[in-house]
N, C-alpha and C positions, 0 to 999 in steps of 0.2 A: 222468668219471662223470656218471650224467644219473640225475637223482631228479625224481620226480613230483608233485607237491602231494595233498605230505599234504593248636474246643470249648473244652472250658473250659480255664478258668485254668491248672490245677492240669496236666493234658496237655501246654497250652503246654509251661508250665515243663519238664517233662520231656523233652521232646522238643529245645527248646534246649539242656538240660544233654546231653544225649545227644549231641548235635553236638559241643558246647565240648569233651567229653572227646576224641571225636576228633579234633577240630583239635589239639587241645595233644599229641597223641600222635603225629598227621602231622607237627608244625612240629618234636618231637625229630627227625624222621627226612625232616628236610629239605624241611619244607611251608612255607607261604606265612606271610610275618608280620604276613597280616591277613587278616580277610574280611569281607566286605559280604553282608548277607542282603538279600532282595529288598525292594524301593522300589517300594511299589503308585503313586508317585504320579512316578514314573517314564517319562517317554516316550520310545519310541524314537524319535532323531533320523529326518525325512524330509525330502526334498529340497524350495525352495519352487516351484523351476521348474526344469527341464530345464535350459535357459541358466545358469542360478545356480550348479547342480550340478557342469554341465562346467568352469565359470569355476574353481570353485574344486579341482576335480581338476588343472587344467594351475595352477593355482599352487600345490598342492601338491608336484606335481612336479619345480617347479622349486625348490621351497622345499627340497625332501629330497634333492635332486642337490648344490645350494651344499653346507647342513648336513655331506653324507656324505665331500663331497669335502675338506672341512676337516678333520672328523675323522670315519672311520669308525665305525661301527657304532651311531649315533646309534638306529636305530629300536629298540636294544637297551637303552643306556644310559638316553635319554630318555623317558622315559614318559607324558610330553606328547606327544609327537611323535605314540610308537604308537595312543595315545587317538587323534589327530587322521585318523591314517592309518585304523581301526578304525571311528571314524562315516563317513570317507568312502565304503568300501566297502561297509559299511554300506546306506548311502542309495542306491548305487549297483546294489547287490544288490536291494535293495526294489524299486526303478526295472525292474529288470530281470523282477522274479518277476511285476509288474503292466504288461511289457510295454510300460513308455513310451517311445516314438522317444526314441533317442539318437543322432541324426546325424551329430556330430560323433567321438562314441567313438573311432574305428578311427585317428583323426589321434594320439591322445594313446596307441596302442601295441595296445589292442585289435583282435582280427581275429574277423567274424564267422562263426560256426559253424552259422548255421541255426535257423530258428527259435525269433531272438528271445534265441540263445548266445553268448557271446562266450567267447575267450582270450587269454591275454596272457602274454608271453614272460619270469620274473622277473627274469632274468641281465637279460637287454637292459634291462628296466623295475622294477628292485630295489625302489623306491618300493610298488609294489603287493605284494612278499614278505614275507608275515607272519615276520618275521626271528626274534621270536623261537622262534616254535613250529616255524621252519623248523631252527634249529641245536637246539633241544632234542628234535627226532625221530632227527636223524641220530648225533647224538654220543651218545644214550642206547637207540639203536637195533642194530639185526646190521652194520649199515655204518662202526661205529665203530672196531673194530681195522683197516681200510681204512684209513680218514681218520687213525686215527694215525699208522700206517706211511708216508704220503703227507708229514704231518706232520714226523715223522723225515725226511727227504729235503729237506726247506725251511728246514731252522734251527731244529728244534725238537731238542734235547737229552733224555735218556731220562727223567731228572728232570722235565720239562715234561709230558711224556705223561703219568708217573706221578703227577703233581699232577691233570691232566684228569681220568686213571682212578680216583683218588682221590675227585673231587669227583661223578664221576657215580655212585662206587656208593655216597659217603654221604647224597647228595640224589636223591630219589626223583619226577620229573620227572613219573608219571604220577599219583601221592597226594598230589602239592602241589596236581597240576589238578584232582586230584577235591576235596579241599579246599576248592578256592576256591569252587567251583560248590556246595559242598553246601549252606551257610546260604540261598543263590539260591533250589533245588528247595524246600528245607522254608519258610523263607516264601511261596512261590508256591501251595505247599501250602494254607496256612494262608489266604489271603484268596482261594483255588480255592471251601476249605468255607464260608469266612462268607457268599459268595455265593449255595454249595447250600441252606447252613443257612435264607438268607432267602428264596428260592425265586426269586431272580434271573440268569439267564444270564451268564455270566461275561462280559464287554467281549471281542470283538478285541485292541482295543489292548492290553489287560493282557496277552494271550498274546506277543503281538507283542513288549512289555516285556520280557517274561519271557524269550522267544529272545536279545533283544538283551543283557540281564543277566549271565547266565548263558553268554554267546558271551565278554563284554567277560573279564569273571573269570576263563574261562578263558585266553585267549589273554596277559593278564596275569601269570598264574601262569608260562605259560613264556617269557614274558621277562624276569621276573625269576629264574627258573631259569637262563635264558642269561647274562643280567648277571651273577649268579655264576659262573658258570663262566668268562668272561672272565677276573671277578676273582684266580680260581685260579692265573692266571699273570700274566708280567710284562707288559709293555704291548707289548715289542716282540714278544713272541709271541702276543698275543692278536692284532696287527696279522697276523701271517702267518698264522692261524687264518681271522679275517674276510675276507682277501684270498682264501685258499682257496677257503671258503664261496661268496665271489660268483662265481667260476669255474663254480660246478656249475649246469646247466640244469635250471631246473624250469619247470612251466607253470602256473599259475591259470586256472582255469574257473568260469563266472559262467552257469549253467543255468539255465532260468526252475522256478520250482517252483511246485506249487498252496498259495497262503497255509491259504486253506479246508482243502483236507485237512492241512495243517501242526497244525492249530488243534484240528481234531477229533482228530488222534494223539495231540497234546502232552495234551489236557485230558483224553484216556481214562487216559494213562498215569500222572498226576498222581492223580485217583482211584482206583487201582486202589490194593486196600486193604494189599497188601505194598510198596507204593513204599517207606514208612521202611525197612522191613528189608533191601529192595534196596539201599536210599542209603546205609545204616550199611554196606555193603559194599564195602571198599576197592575191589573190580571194578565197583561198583555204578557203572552210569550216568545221570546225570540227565536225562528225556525230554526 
């Protein structure tokens, strides 16, 4: 199988309760058992030097190879880990969107693509696969009665699927994410206007913040979605699940993108005056 990488007061108040109700309505129907609103004071991690960045990607790598090879599916379970993997691409993605020589890259599994592009193989380099939002697309996605039946062929008993099946259709992988992201959008919202209000330009970095905020929560949300689902079964089947998983070929791409225009879309979309009614929108997506 070969998958491809995925004002006032009184308003305030309102507008938080408005969230809280949905959250407690997403977390009955299998949403996140927290959420973090946005942190104006917040910075998104950046690399100090090219040299420092790389150092610490190939000791990353070696650090997630020992971890995995002891016990599987760490970048699932540990949620340190994924934090730590999560700032490094991160900074590495930044690097990239700003175009800074990375010489060394293509040693540590990257191949470049032109123009400033890189890709990277996840089977061969698992370290860089966002693991959990890697297994909460495929087992909550059309490729899922696949993966079971594959499943069933490796030690998996019909009892074990039907536990899987179970667990993806009473937890809802894509309203835990919007979950997690929404208190992100609405406070971003909120220190977006205190800045209109005072007639000051909103910071770079606050956007930048904001991308990073709202990337982090999400990608959070589905691994903790996956760490449940693990949980659904026994260990020795979760092992034949994770061993599957790393089988399948996917590929990460690392494009350079315009910060600028990033900055001007995110901050149109954030004032536009139906974003809450958007955002109160289970379909709703946070710009």
């Amino acid at each position: 199988m070969h998958v491809t990488s995925p004002c006032q007061r009184r308003r305030h108040s309102r507008r938080r309760s408005l969230a809280a109700v949905l959250m407690l309505a997403l977390a009955g129907a299998g949403g996140v058992a927290h959420a973090a609103e946005f942190n104006e004071k917040l910075n998104a991690p950046m690399m100090k030097s090219v040299a420092d960045l790389q150092t610490q990607v190939q000791s990353f790598a070696t650090k997630y190879r020992a971890l995995d090879e002891a016990t599987p599916g760490q970048m699932i379970t540990n949620a340190s880990l994924a934090k730590q993997q999560f700032d490094l691409s991160w900074q590495l993605e930044r690097a990239i969107n700003e175009r800074k020589p990375l010489p060394d890259l293509e040693s540590l599994g990257f191949v470049s693509v032109g123009d400033g592009g890189y890709k990277i193989d996840t089977r061969q380099h698992p370290e860089w696969r966002a693991q959990g939002e890697f297994i909460a697309t495929l087992l909550s996605g059309k490729l899922r009665d696949g993966i079971f039946a594959e499943l069933l062929q490796r030690g998996f008993r019909p009892e074990d699927v039907a536990a899987l099946k179970e667990y993806v259709g009473s937890h809802d992988v894509k309203k835990a994410a919007h979950a997690a992201r929404l208190p992100v959008a609405l406070g971003f919202q909120r220190v977006v206007r205190k800045f209109d209000k005072a007639g000051r330009p909103v910071p770079d970095v606050l956007v930048v913040s904001y991308w990073y905020q709202s990337t982090r929560e999400y990608l959070d949300a589905n691994r903790a979605w996956s760490e449940g689902l693990l949980k659904s079964v026994d260990a020795q089947r979760a092992r034949v699940l994770l061993s599957f998983l790393s089988e399948l070929v996917s590929f990460k791409s690392l494009i350079p993108e315009s910060v600028d225009v990033g900055i001007v879309q995110t901050l149109s979309s954030i004032r536009a005056p139906d974003l809450e009614k958007r955002l109160m929108s289970t379909e709703g997506e946070a710009p």
